[in-house]
C-alpha positions in Angstrom: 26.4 12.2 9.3 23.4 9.9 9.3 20.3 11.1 10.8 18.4 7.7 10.1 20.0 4.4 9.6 17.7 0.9 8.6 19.5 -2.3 9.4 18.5 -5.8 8.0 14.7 -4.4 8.6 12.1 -7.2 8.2 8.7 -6.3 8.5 5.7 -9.4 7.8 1.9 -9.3 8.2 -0.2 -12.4 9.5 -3.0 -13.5 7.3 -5.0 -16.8 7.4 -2.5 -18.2 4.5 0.6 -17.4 6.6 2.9 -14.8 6.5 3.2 -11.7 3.7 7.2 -11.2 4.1 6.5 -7.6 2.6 10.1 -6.5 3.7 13.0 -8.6 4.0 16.7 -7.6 5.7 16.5 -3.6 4.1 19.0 -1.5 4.7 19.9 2.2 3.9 20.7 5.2 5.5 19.5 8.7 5.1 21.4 11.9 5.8 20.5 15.1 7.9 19.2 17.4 5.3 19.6 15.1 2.3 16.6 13.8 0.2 16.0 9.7 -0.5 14.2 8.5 -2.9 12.4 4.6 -2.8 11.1 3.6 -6.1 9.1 0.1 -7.3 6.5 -1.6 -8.1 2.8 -1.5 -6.3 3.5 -3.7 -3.5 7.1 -3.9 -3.5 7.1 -2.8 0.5 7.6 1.2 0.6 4.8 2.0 2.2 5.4 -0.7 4.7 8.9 0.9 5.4 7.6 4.4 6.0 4.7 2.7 8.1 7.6 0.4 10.2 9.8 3.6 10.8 6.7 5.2 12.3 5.9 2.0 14.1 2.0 2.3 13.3 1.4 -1.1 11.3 -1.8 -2.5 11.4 -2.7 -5.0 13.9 -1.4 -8.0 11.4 1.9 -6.2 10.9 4.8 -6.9 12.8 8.7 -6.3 13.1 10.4 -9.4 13.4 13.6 -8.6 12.6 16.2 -5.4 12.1 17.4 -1.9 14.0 16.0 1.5 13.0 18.5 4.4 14.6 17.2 8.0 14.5 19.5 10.5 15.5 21.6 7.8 17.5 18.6 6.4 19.4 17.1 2.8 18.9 13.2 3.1 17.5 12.7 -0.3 18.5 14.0 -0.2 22.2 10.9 2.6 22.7 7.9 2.1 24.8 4.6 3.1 22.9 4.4 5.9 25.0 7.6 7.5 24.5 7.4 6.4 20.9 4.0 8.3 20.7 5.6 11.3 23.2 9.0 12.1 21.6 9.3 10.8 17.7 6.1 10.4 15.8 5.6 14.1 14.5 8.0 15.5 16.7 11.2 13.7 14.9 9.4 11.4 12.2 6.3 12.4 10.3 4.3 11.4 7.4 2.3 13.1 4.8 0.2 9.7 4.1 -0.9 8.4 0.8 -3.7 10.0 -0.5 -4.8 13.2 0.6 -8.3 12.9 -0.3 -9.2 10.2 2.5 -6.3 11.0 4.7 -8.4 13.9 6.9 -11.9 13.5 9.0 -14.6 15.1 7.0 -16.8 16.3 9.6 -13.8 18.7 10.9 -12.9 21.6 9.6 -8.9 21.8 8.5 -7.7 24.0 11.2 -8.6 21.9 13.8 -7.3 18.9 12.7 -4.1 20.8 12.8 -4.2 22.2 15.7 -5.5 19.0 17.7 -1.9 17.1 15.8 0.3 20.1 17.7 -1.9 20.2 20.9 -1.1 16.5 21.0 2.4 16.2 20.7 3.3 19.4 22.6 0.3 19.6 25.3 1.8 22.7 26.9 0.8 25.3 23.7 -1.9 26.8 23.8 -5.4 26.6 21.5 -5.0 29.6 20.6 -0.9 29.5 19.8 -1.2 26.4 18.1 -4.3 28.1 15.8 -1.2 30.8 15.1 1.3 28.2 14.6 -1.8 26.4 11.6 -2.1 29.8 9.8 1.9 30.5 9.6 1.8 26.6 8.5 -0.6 27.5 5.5 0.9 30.6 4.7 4.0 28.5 4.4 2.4 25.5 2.2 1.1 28.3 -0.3 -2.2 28.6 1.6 -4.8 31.3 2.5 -5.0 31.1 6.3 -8.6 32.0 6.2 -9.5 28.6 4.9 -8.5 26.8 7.7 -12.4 27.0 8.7 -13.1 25.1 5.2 -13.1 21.3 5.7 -11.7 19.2 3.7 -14.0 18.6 0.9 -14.1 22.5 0.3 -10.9 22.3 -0.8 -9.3 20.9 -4.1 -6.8 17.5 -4.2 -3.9 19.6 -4.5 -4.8 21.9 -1.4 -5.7 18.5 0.5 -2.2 17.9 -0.2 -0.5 21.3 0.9 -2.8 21.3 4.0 -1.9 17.3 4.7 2.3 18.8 4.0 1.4 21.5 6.8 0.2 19.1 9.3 3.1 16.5 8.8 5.1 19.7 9.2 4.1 21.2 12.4 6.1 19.8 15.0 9.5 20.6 13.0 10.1 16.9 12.2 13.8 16.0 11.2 12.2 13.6 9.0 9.3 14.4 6.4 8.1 11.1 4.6 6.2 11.5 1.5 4.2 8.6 0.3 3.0 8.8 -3.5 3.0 12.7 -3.0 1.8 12.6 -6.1 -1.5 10.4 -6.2 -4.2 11.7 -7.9 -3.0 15.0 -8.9 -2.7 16.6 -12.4 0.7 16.9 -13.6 0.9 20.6 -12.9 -0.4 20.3 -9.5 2.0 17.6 -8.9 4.8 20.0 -10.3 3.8 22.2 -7.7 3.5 19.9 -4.6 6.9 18.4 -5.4 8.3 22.0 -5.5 7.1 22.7 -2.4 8.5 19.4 -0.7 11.7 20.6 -1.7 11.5 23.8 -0.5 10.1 23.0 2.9 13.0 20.7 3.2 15.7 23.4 2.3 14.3 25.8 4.4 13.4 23.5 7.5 16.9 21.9 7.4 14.7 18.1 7.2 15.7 15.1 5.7 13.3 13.6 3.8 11.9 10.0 2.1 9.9 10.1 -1.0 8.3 6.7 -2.1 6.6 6.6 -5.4 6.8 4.4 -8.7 7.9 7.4 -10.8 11.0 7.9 -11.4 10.9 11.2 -12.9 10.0 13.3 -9.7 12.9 11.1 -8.0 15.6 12.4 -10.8 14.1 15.9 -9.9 14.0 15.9 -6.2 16.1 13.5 -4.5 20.1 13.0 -3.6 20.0 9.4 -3.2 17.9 6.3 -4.3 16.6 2.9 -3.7 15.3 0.4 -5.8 13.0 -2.3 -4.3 12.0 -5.4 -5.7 9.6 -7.7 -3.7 11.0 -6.5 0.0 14.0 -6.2 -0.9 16.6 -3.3 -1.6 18.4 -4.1 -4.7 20.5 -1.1 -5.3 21.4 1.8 -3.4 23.3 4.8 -3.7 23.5 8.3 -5.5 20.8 9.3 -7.9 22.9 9.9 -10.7 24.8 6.8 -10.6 21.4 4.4 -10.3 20.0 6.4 -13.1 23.3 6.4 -15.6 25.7 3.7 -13.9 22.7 1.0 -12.9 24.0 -2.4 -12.2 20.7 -4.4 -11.2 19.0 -5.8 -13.7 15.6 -4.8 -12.5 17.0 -0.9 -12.0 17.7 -1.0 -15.6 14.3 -2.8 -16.8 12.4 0.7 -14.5 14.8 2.9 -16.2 14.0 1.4 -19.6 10.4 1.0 -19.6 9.9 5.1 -18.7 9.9 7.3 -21.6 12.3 9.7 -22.5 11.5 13.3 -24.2 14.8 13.4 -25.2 17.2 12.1 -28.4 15.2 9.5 -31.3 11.8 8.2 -30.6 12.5 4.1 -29.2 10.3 1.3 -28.2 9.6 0.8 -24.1 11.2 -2.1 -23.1 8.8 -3.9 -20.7 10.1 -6.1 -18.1 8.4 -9.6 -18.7 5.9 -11.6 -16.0 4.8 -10.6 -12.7 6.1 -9.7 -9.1 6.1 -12.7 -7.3 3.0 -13.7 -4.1 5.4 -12.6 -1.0 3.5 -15.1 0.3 5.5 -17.5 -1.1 8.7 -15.7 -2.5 11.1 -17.4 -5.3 14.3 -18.9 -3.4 17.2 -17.1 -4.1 17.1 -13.5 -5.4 13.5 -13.2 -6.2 14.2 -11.3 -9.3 15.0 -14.5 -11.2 12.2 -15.6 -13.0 11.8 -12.3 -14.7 15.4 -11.6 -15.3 16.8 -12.7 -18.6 20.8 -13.1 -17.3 19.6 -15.3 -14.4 22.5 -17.7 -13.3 21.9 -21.3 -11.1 23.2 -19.6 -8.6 20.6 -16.9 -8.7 17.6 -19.5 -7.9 19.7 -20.6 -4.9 21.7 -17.7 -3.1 20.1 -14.4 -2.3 22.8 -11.4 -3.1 24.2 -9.3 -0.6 24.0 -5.8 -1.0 27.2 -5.3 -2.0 29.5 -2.0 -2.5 30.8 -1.4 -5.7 32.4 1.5 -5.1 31.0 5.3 -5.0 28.7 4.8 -2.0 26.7 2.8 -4.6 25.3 -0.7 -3.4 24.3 -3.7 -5.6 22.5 -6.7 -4.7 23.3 -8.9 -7.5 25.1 -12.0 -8.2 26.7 -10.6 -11.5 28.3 -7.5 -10.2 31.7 -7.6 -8.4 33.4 -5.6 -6.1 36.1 -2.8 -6.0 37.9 -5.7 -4.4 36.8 -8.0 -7.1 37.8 -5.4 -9.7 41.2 -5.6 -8.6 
């Protein structure tokens, strides 16, 4: 059963040029308890997704289009207040990108904490929610003594933990995890991304991951989704993008990261930029970097089709099951 389910979500910003269509009719659905990985390029529109889910774009930001369902009820339908009430932190929450600016500096940790559960549940107590922020760090691997420290007393990777703990402390049914990653070492970053899986075992949660590397995504996540310039260009299990790809792009990601494994090769690159969403390419806005574009591809944008396996293509080269037949 779906716990979260993103239809034909379009999300621009207004600038003095016009409009940024950052995301552009994305769908996908995530699973209670199941893990989703969204992968692409720097400003490819993942962080605008988390952001739209939460409903806390900036001022320029706006949803034009689309339906966002969470647990069977409509995200878009809700007031502000009920919005701010009843999901944000209590149903949806988000460990934001980049720890190391993400908290005030002139608090100390604990507070910060405890002011996010006072907030969203005003009927605990200061003193039960400072109870509820040391279980919280004991859980994230954290000494609960150093919840006087503030934040630049502690080191990226505790940032993180402590950032994991406060996303966490309203028992969301959904954890998203932006760039989880940024600006740790590799080992740390082994570490956090162990942790985000356990949480989510152990706390029943669904969760989204966004980040560019594909690696942690193999490692951590059920399902995937590629992105390309707004748009959601394939969909489905994680071992079936990674060994059955279909998108062009997809397979130009998967190429270009390096493999430990079997004879040393060359990394394919994928030629050219991302395109100004400013201005998009017509058609399927992968075509003037993709080397089996069609006529058809500089006219038509590609449905996200279903090829079979709960795996979704958007590509004008790929055929159905139906097709198939």
């Amino acid at each position: 059963m779906s716990l979260l389910e993103v239809k034909d979500l379009t999300t621009y910003y207004k600038i003095l040029r016009g409009y940024v269509r950052a995301v552009e009719g994305v769908t996908f659905n995530v699973k209670k308890r199941e893990a989703l990985g969204l992968a692409g390029e720097s400003g490819c529109g993942k962080t605008t997704i988390a952001l739209s889910l939460l409903r806390i774009l900036p001022s320029n930001g706006m949803i034009a289009e689309g339906e966002i369902v969470l647990d069977g009820q409509s995200i878009l339908k809700l007031n502000e207040d009920k919005m701010r009430k009843n999901v944000r932190w209590k149903k949806i929450s988000l460990v934001f990108q980049g720890a190391m600016n993400a908290m005030n500096p002139v608090h100390q940790v604990g507070e910060q904490i405890t002011e996010s559960i006072r907030i969203h549940e005003p009927h605990v107590s200061k003193k039960e929610a400072h109870e509820r922020a040391e279980k919280l760090f004991e859980l994230v691997g954290i000494e609960p003594s150093r919840l006087s420290n503030y934040p630049f007393e502690f080191s990226g990777g505790m940032r993180q933990r402590a950032m994991i703990a406060m996303a966490i402390a309203c028992n969301p049914q959904l954890l998203i995890a932006d760039e989880p990653g940024t600006a740790l070492d590799v080992i740390v970053q082994a570490q956090v991304m162990k942790l985000l899986s356990q949480l989510k075992d152990k706390l029943n949660m669904s969760m989204i991951m966004i980040t560019h590397d594909l690696s942690l995504i193999a490692d951590t996540c059920e399902k995937t989704a590629i992105m390309y310039a707004g748009h959601i260009v394939e969909f489905g299990d994680t071992v079936s993008v990674f060994k059955e790809n279909l998108h062009p792009y997809t397979n130009g990601l998967i190429s270009a990261f390096p493999s430990i494994e079997g004879e040393q090769m060359q990394i394919i690159s994928i030629p050219g930029s991302p395109p100004d969403l400013l201005d998009p390419p017509s058609g399927c806005r992968f075509h003037p970097r993709c080397q089996y574009a069609m006529e058809i591809c500089r006219k038509e944008r590609p449905p996200l089709l279903d090829v079979g396996k709960d795996h979704f293509v958007a590509c004008h080269l790929v055929k159905t099951e139906e097709e198939k037949r």
